[in-house]
N, C-alpha and C positions, 0 to 999 in steps of 0.2 A: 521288777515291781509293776501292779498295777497299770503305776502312773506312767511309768517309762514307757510300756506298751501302749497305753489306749492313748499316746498324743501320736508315735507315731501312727495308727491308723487315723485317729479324727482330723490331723494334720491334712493328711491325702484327702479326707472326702470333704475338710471346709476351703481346700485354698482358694477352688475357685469363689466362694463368698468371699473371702479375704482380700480378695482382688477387685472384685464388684466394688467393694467399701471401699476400698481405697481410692478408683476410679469415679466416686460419687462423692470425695474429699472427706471421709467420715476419717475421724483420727482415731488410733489405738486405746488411747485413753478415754476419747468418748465409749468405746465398746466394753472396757473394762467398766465403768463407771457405769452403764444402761444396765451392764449385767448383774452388777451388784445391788443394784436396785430392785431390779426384777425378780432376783434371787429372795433378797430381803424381803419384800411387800409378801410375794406369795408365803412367805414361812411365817409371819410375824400377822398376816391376815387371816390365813388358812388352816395354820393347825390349831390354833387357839381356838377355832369356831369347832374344831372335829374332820374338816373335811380332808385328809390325811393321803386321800388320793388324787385331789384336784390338787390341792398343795404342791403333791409331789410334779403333778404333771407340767404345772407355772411354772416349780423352779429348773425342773429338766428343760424346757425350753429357755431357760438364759443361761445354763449354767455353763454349755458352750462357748459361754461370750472369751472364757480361763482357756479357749484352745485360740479362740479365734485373733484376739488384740496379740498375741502375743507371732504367732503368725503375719498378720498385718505391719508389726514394729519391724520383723524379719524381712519382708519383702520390700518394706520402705526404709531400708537401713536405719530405721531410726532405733533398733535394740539400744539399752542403755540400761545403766545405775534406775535414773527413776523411774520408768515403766518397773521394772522389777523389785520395785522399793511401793509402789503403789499397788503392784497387782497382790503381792505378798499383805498388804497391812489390808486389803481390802477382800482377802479370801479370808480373815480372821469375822468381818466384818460378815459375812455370809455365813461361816459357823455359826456365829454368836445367833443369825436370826434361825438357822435350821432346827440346832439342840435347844435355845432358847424356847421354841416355838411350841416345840414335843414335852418340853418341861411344862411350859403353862397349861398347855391340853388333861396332859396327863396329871398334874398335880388339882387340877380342877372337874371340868366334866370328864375326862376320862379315867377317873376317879382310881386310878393307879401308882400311888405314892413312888414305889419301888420303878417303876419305867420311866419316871420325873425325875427319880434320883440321878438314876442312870444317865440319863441324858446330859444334866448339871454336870457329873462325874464325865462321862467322855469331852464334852465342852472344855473341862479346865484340864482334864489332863494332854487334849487335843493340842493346847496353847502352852503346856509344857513341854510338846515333844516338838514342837515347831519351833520354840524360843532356845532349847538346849542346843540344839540344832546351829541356828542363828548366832548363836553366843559364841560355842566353840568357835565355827568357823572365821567371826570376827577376831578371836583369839590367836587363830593360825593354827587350830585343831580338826581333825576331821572327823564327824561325827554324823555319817550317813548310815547310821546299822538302824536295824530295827524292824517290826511286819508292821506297824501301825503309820501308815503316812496318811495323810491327808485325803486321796484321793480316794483307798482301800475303805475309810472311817465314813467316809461321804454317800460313796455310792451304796455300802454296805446299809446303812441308815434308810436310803431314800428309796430303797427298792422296796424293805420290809416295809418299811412306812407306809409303803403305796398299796401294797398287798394287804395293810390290817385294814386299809382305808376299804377295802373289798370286801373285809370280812372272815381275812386269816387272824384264829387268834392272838391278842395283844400278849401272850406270855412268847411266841416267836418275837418279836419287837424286844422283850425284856431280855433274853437272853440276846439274841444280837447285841442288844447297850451291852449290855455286861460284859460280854467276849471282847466288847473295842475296847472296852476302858482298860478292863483287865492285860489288853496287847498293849492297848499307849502307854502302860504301869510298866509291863516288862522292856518296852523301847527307852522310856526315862532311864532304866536304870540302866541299860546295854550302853545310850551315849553318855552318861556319865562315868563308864568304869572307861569306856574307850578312852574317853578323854585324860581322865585321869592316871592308864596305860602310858600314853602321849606324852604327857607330865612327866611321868616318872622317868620315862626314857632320857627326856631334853636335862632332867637334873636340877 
């Protein structure tokens, strides 16, 4: 997937950052938390106004912060239940202002009902495929299938997003939503039969 590949390369070109931070006593958590902010303000300022490529470009520069704290926690043995219990509820937190963001644009001056929807719809179905996810595995199920992760729905979103912001038409952006939402649809149901497989096996 995606995600599994691009930490290992961003892993190699941010550690030396991750080191600097740590030798200037910045903790993990503060990095998660700057990025989540950073991420948020640009989405939640920038696309509501229209500017769809500056947006993109603010939250591309924090959204690094998701390779970096986690790195940092690594090198400072301090990995753990909470860093991963915070970086987790605080990437939900960063959806919410991304698809949120593109909802209010588009359902207002970017006077495109159908790309607002879209957005709304990849949003909630994004938090369905992270939480079924989440569930099972609490359960003692494994439920890692699926093409729609997190990372695949993000960059997917924030590329096109930057490109309409240039002046590619917003019907490439509509279908992009549509494709995610449509994969997060078929993910939902891939880890729930998995799971449910599982179930049936244990009796």
């Amino acid at each position: 997937m995606l995600n599994r590949h691009a930490r290992e390369t961003f892993s190699r070109v941010f550690t030396p950052l991750a080191r600097l931070l740590l030798r200037l006593h910045v903790s993990p958590d503060a990095v998660t938390l700057a990025g989540t902010l950073g991420v948020s303000l640009g989405a939640v300022i920038l696309f509501p106004l229209g500017q769809l490529f500056w947006g993109v470009v603010v939250i591309t520069a924090f959204v690094f912060s998701d390779v970096i704290d986690g790195l940092m926690a690594r090198l400072s043995q301090r990995a753990g239940t909470w860093g991963g219990f915070l970086d987790s509820t605080l990437d939900r937190v960063q959806d919410a202002a991304v698809f949120g963001g593109l909802a209010f644009w588009f359902f207002g001056g970017g006077q495109s009902f159908v790309t607002g929807a879209l957005a709304v719809a990849c949003l909630a179905l994004g938090n369905i495929v992270s939480y079924a996810r989440a569930k099972a595995e609490s359960l003692g199920y494994a439920a890692n299938v699926g093409i729609a992760e997190r990372a695949e729905r993000l960059v997917s979103t924030l590329v096109v997003a930057g490109l309409v912001g240039l002046g590619l038409p917003v019907a490439f952006l509509t279908w992009t939503l549509g494709l995610l939402a449509a994969a997060s649809a078929v993910t939902v149901v891939q880890r729930v039969l998995a799971v449910h497989r599982q179930a049936g096996r244990r009796g």
